[in-house]
N, C-alpha and C positions, 0 to 999 in steps of 0.2 A: 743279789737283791735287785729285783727290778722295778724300776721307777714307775709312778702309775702316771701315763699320759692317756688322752682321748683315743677311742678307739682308730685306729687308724686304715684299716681295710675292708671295702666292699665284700669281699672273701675272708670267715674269718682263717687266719692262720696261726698255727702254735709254732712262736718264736721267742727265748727272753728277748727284752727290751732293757736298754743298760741306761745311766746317766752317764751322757758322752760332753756335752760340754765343748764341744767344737766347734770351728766355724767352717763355713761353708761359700760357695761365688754360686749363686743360681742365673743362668741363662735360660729366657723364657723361649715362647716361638718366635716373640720379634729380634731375638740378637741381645735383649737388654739384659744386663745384667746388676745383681741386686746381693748386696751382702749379708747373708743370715747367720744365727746361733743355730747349732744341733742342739737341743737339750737330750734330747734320747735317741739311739740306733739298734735297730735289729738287722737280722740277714737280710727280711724284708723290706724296709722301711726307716722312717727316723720322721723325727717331728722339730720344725725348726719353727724358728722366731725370725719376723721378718721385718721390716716397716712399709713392706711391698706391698699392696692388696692383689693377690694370686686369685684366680677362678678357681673352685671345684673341677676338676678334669683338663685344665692346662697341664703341657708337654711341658717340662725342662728337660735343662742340663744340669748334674750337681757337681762340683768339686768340692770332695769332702776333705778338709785339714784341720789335726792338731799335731803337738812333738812327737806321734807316734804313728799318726796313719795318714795316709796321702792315696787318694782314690777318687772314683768321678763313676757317675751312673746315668742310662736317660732316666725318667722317671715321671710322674703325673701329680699332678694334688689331689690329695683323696680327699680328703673332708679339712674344713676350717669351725677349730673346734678353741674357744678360747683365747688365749692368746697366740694363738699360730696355727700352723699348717700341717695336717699329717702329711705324707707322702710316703707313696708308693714305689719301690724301685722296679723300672718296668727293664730294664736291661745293662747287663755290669761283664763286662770283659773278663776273663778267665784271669790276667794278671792282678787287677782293681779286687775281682770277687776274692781272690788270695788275701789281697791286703784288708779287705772289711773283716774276711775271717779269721785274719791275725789280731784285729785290732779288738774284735769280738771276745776272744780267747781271754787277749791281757784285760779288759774287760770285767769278765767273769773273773779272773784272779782279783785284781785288786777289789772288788765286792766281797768274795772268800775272806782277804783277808780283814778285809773291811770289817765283816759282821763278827768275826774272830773277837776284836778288840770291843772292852767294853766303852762306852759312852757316858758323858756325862759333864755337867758341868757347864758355866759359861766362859769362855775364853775373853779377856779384856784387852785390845787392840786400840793403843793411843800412844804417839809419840811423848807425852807429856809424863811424866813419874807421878806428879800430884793427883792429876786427873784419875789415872790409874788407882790409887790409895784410895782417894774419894770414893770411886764407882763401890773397890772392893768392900769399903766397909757399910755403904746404901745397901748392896745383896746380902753381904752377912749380916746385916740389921733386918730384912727380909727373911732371913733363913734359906735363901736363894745359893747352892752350890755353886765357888768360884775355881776350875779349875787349873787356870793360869794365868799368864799376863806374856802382851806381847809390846815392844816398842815401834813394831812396822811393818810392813805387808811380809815382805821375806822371814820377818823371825813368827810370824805368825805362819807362817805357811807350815813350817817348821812342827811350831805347836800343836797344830792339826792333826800331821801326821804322829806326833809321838802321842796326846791325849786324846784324840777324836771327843772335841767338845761334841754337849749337843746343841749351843745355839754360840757363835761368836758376832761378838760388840763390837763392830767395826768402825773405827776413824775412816775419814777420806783421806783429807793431804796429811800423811809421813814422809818423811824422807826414807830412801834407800827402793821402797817399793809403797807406792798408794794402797788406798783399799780398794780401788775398781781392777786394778791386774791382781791383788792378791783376791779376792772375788771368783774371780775368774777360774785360780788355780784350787779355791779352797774348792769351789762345787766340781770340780773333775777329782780331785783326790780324797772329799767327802762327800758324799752326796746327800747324805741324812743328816748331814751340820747344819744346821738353820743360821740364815745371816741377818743379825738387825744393823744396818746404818744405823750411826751415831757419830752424828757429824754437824756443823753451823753449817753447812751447805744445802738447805734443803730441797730447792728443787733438781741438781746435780743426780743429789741421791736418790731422789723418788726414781729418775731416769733410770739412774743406773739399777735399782732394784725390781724393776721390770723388765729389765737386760733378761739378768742372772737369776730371776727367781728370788728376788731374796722378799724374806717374812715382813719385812717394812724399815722404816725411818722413825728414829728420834734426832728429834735435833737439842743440841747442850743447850739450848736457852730454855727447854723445857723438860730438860731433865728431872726437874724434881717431882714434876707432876703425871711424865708419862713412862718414863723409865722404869720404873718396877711393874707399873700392867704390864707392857708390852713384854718385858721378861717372863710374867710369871703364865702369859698365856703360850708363850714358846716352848717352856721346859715343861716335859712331859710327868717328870715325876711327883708323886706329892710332897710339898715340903713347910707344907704350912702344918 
């Protein structure tokens, strides 16, 4: 499945583009260096998120990492498209080009498997029991598909992988693991999972849902009024 990002090369080129979910250290021409998100990577390119303001046609350096790949490229900014930056890989080492195209590979598997499994459903992610009960019987008063419940980042993570929601409710503070690392790991290991924050922390989350992509924020103080739009514009299927 490839993620749709802005176009990213003066040339076009035919390459999938994955949802990579990685981070990255960019070094510019001056030495400075600047911490970005990969949201997407191809053989050619990748598009990251930055807080940096980069030029069109600046030279870096990338160091690309997540748990599975470790590689570095020179490279340019093609276009600033949105929230971030396409780029260009203009030069990658015989050992690095190995590792992007390992990482490529597993990539393209976990999508295989990915589109394998059906979808559906929203995932409910809150340390609380009550809260949980609550939410679920708001959607099932909706007609709103509830396909699980999770009490924390880690058992939601969990979740993900064995139900592939299609939109997860996500808390901030749990114990065990937050929603900003579990965030993190749900859009590498789903990419077509849509994440709504649902959390009292509202400007935390707005942040962090510009991070990761994620579909938006409610916060519990208004849940009753905004919580079911904002679900029913996320789930794709008809259930009214």
């Amino acid at each position: 499945m490839m993620a749709k990002e802005p176009y990213l090369f003066k040339t076009p080129r035919r390459a999938p583009r994955y949802y990579f979910g990685g981070a990255a250290e960019v070094t510019d021409e001056s030495g400075r260096m600047s911490v970005a998100m990969v949201r997407t990577l191809s053989r050619y390119g990748c598009f990251v998120k930055t807080n940096k303001l980069l030029r069109v046609d600046t030279k870096i350096e990338l160091r690309i990492t997540n748990a599975g790949a470790h590689f570095s490229a020179k490279a340019r900014i093609a276009n600033h498209e949105n929230d971030g930056f396409g780029v260009e890989f203009l030069e990658i080492s015989a050992p690095d080009k190995a590792q992007l195209e390992s990482c490529l590979n597993d990539l393209a598997e976990r999508d295989e498997v990915s589109n394998s499994k059906q979808e559906g459903g929203v995932l409910i992610v809150d340390d609380h029991g009550v809260i949980r009960s609550t939410i679920r019987s708001m959607l099932r008063g909706h007609r709103l598909p509830v396909c699980g419940e999770a009490e924390n980042g880690k058992d939601a993570i969990d979740k993900v992988r064995e139900l592939m929601p299609e939109v997860v409710l996500l808390d901030i503070e749990m114990p065990v693991m937050n929603g900003i690392q579990a965030a993190y790991e749900i859009r590498r290991i789903s990419p077509s999972t849509k994440i709504l924050f649902f959390t009292v922390h509202k400007h935390e989350a707005a942040s962090s849902a510009r991070l990761f992509g994620a579909e938006g924020v409610v916060t519990k103080s208004e849940a009753a009024n905004e919580l079911i739009p904002a679900l029913k514009r996320l789930v794709q299927s008809n259930y009214s």
